[in-house]
N, C-alpha and C positions, 0 to 999 in steps of 0.2 A: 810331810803332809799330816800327819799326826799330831805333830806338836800343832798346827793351825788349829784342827779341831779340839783340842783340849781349853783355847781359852774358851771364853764363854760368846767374846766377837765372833772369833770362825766359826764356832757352832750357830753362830745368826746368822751368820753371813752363808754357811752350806747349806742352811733351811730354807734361806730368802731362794737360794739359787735351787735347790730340789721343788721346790714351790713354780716356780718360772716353768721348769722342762715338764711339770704335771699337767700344768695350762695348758701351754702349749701342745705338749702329745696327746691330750683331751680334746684339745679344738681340732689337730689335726685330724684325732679316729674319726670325729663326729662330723667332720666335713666327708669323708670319704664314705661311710658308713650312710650318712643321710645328707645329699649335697643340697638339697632347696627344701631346707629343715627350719632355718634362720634366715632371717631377713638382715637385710643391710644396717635399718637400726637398730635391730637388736643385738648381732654382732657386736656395733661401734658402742653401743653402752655398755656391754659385758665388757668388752675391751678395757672401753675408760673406765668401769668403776675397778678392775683387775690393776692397770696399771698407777691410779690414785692409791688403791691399798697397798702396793708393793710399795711406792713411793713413802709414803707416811712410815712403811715400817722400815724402810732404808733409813731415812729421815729419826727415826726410835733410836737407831743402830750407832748412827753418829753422834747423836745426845749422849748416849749413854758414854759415848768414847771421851766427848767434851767434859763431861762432868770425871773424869778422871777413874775410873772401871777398868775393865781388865784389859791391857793392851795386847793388839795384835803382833 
């Protein structure tokens, strides 16, 4: 597990994914904490603009792979 996070990939790759479980256990406190807080659109564009950013920066991850950078 160490050696993963030493190239410069798994350390993207363990950001991308610590990034995902902060959303997520944000959306979840703040649904239980304040359940008719958010509305249905505005959830679904927090969502979509959440999972476009994750996407582009996955989409970074693999460039940088293609252009021949540190392999995982």
């Amino acid at each position: 597990m160490r050696s993963f996070f030493e190239s410069d990939l798994g350390f993207y790759y363990g950001v991308g994914v610590f990034i995902i479980g902060v959303f997520v256990v944000g959306m979840a406190t703040f649904a239980v904490l304040n359940p008719g807080g958010v509305g249905t659109v505005e959830l679904v564009g927090l969502s979509g603009g959440f999972f476009l950013f994750m996407l582009v920066y996955f989409i970074a991850i693999s460039i940088q792979r293609l252009e021949g950078g540190d392999s995982v």
